[in-house]
N, C-alpha and C positions, 0 to 999 in steps of 0.2 A: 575186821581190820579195814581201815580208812585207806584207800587207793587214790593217791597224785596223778594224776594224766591229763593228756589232751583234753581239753573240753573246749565248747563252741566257745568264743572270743567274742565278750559282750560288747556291745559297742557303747562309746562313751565318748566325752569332748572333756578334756582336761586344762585349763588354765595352769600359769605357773605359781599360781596362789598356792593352789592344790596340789599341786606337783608337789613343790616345798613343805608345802604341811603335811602331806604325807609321807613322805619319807624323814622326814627332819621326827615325826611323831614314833614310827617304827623301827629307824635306828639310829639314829646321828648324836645322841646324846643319853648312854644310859649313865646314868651315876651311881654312884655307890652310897646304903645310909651316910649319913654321917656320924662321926663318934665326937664324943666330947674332947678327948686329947686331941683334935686337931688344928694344928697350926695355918693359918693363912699368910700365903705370900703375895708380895706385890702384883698385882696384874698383869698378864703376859699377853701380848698380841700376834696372833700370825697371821699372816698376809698372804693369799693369792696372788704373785705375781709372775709376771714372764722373768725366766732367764734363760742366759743360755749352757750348752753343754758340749764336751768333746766326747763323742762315743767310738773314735779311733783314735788309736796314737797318734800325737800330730797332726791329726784333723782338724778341719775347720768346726767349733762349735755352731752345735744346732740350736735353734728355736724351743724351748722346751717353758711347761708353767710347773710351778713348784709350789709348796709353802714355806714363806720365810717369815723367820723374827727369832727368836733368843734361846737360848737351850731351852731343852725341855726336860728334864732332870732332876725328881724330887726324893724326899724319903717318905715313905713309909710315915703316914699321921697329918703329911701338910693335906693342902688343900689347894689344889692350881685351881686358879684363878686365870680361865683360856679366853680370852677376846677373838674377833674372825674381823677379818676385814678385806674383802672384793676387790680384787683390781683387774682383772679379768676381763673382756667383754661377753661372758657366758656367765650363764648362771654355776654358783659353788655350792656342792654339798661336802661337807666334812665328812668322810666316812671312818669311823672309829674303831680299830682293830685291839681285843686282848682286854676290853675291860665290861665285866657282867655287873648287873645293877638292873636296876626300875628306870623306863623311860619317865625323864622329868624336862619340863620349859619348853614340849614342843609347841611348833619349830624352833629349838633353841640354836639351831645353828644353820644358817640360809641366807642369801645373798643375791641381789640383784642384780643383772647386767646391765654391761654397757657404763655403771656406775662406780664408783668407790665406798661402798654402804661399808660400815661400821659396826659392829653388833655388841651389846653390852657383855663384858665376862661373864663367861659361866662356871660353873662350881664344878671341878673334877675333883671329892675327896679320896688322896693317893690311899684306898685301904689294902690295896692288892699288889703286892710286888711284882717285879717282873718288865719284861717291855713290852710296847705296845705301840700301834702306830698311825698316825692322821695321815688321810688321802684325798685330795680335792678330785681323786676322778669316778666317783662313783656315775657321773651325768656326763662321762669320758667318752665312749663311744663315738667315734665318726668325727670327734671334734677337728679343729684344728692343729692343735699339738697334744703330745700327750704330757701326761702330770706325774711330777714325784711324790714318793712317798716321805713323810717323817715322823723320825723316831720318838719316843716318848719313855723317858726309863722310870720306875719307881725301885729305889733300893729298900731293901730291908733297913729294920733299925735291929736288928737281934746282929753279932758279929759273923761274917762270912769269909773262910779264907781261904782269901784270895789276896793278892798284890794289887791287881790293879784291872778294870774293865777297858775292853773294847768292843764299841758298835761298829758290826760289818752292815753297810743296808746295800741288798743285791740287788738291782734293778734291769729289766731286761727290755730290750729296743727295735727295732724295727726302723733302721736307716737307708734311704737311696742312697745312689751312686753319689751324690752330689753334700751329701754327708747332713740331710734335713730326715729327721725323724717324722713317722707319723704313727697316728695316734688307735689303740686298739678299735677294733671294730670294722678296719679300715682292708681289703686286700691288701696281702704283701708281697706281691707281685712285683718283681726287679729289685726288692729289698733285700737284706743281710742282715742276720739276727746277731745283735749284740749283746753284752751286757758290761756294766760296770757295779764299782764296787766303792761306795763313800763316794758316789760321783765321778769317779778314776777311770781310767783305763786299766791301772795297775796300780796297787798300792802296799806300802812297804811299811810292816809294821818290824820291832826290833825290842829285844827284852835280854834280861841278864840271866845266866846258869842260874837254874836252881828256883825262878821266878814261877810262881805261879797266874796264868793272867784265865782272865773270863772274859769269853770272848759271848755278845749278843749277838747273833745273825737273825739277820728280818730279812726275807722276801719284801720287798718294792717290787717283785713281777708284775705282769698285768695276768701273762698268759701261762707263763711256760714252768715247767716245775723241773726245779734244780738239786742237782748234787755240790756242796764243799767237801773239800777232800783236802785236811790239813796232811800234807805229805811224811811220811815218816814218824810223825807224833800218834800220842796217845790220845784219845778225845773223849773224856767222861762228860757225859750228857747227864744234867741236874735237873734241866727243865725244858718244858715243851709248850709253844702258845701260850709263855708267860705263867704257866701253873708248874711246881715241885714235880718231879718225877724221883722213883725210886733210880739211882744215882746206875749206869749203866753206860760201857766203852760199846762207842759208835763204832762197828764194825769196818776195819778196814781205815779208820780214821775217817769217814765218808757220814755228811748229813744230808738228809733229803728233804728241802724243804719246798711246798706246795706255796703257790701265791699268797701273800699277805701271814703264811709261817712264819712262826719265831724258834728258834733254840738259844737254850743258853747251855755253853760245854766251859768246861776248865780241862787248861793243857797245864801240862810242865815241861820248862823246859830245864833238860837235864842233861844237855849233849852240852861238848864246850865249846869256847868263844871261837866267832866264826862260822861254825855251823847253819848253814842257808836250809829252811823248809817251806817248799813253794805250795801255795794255795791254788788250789784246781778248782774247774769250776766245768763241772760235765751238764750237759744241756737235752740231755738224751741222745745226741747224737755224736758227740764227741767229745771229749775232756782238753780242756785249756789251762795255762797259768794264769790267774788272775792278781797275783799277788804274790808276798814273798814275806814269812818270819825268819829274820838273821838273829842270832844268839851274839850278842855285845862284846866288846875286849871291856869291859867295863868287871871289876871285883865281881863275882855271885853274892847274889841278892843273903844268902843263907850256906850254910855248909855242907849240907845235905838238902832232898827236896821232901819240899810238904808230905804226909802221910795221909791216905786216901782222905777226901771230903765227907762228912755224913753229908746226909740230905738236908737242903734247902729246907727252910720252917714250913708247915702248909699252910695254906692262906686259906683255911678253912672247911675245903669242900668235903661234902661227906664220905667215909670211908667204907661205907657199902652201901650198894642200890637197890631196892626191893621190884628184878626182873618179875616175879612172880605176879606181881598187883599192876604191871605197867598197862598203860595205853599204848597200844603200837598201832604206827600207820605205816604206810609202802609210801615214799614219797619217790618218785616217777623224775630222772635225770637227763641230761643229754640231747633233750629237744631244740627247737627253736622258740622264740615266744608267740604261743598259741595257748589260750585256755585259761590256765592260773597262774602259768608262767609269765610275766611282765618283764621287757626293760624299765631300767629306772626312770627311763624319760615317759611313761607310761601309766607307770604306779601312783593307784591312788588308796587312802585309807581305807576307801568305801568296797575293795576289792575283797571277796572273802578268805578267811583265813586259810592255811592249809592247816591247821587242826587246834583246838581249843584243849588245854588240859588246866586241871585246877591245882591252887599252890599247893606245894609238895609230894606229889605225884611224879611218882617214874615214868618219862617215856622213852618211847625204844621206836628208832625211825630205821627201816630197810630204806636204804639209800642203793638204786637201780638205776645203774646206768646204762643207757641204751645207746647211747652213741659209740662211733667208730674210734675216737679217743677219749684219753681219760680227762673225768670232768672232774672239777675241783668245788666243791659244797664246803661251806660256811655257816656256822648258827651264829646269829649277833645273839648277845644278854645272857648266855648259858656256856657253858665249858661241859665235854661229853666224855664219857669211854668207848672207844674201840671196843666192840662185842667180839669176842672169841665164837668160832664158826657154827658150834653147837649152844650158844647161850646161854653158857654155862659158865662163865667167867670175862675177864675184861684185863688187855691190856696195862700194867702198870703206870699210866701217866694219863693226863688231860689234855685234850685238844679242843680248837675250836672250828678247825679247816680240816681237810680233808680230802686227797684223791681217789678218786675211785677209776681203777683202770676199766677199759670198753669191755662192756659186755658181764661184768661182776656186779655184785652186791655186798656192801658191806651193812652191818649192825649196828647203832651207836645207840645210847644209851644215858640220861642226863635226870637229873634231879629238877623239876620245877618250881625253882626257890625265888624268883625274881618277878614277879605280878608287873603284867604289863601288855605293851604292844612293841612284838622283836620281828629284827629282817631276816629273811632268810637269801645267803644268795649263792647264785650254779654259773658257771662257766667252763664250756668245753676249753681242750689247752689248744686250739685252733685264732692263733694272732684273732680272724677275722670274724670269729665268733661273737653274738652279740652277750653281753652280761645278765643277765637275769633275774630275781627274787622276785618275793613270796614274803608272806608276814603269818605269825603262830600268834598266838595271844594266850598267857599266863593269870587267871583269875581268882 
């Protein structure tokens, strides 16, 4: 068995040639084959820019950078067509949540400071349903503000029923007294953790008896891993980190989602007009209202409500994993960056891998964490299973993120179908903790 640990910390000098091309090579751009039914749409651009934000009611908006330009919202066979373009005075890396593929066009996605560089579209073909989400702060740490997250949906084209979708993107903050945000990596010392929701302080969403809606939540955290808690309602959870799951009621109405996490749940509402149900939003340390679904004076949608959902189509992945033939490593959590551990501002290609496996090979990583909170792991390019504690079965659904509380081990488990070079990345839930990865290689 292959052991992750401390090791001596080579010394090296990095340029931002290399910076860029190494990470831009190990995750910023995995794609998906392409199929022949796939349609192209016109070309989209998003922009690194400053804006700003209110993260208290009737506060004064803060300082904050973001990615802006045009929805992002395709079906199922297109083909986005994603432009990047810099405005920033800091270097951008895209960092891509929720979609597995062959790294292709590195550095396809990278950007210089101080400037407004441009960068030709690249090819996202939509072949995997679900959401998914762009972050310009993977080079976030210590910066000057911190960065939002954006959403990216791909729908099915098979029929889904439902009424109508809504994206919640959960974003969590770190504001002084004086209502200016800063940015992870940073002490938060005389600050107050906040969060919002679509940007909000509160946001009020509103539907009619009997309506079925689907609701996407994405973590935009940097740090801190959250509970939703649709009050009163029923909450059947379909999907997890953008893969099908076997269709299952969130206990309690309550989702747990870990940074850069996705759920996709469908509620009904089946209480009558008027009926207010508040959206909580627990932080570890306390539950708040972040939000509010009202039930409409408007006709019901239907006479009766929908009859349970089957399951979401699968989007392919294999239906059992051959534990017995895997390669398993201990990959080693929770540290600082020393040894194999790198921050991103640190990472280069030429760094060695944390463990080489060949295409279609099961592996099986013990993810140990040693730190005093729980740290939150990430595979870019693969979607895994949760190991059950004797190894002898696996969770019903696929993830890509994952917490592991201090001082545990968990087992995850993934098929190696995607040849290439992927990130790997760890962060303690500690605001000022630095971010971390690692790269595997698929051959």
């Amino acid at each position: 068995m292959v052991h992750i640990g401390p090791m001596a910390s080579p010394k090296s000098t990095l340029d931002r040639r290399e910076l860029l091309a190494g990470l831009g090579a190990a995750a910023l751009a995995p794609i998906w084959p392409v199929s022949g039914a796939a349609q192209a749409r016109p070309p989209l651009t998003l922009q690194a820019k400053p804006e700003t934000l209110a993260l208290r009611p009737g506060g004064t908006a803060a300082p904050v950078w973001s990615l802006q330009g045009p929805d992002l919202t395709f079906k199922r066979g297109e083909t986005a067509e994603i432009g990047f373009a810099n405005e920033l005075p800091v270097p951008v890396v895209l960092n891509w949540r929720g979609m597995d593929g062959v790294p292709a066009h590195a550095p396809s996605r990278r950007a210089q400071p101080s400037q407004a560089v441009a960068r030709p579209p690249c090819s996202f073909p939509c072949a995997t349903p679900g959401p998914s989400s762009a972050n310009p702060g993977l080079l976030g740490d210590q910066q000057a503000q911190p960065a939002r997250a954006r959403p990216l949906i791909v729908r099915e084209t098979e029929p889904v029923a439902v009424d109508r979708d809504e994206v919640l993107l959960i974003e969590d903050w770190r504001a002084r007294p004086d209502g200016t945000a800063i940015a992870p990596g940073i002490d938060p010392k005389d600050t107050a953790s906040l969060q919002t929701i679509n940007g909000r302080t509160s946001l009020e969403l509103s539907g009619r008896t009997n309506e079925r809606i689907r609701l996407r939540i994405i973590s935009g955290c940097q740090r801190s891993v959250v509970a939703i808690k649709l009050d009163g309602l029923d909450v059947r959870v379909m999907a997890i980190d953008s893969q099908p799951s076997e269709p299952f009621q969130a206990r309690n109405g309550a989702l747990v989602l870990a940074p850069g996490g996705r759920v996709d749940a469908f509620i009904d509402l089946t209480a009558s007009a008027g009926t207010t149900n508040a959206i909580l939003l627990h932080d570890g340390k306390e539950a708040r209202p972040i939000g509010k679904l009202v039930v409409s004076s408007e006709p019901p949608v239907r006479a009766a409500p929908l009859p349970p959902a089957p399951p979401l189509p699968s989007n392919g992945l294999p239906e059992r994993l051959d534990l017995k033939g895997a390669i398993r490593i201990d990959v080693v959590l929770g540290g600082g960056p020393s040894g194999d551990w790198m921050t991103p501002a640190n990472f280069a290609e030429s760094a060695p891998p944390a463990f080489r496996a060949r295409k279609g090979r099961t592996v099986v990583l013990a993810l140990i964490n040693r730190a005093a909170v729980a740290t939150v792991f990430h595979l870019h390019g693969h979607h895994f299973r949760l190991l059950d504690r004797l190894d002898d079965g696996w969770k019903p659904y696929w993830l890509d993120t994952l917490a592991i509380e201090p001082g545990q081990t968990q087992r995850i488990a993934f098929a190696a179908e995607h040849a290439g070079r992927w990130l790997i990345e760890s962060v303690n839930t500690d605001w000022a903790a630095p971010r971390l990865v690692r790269w595997y290689a698929v051959e």
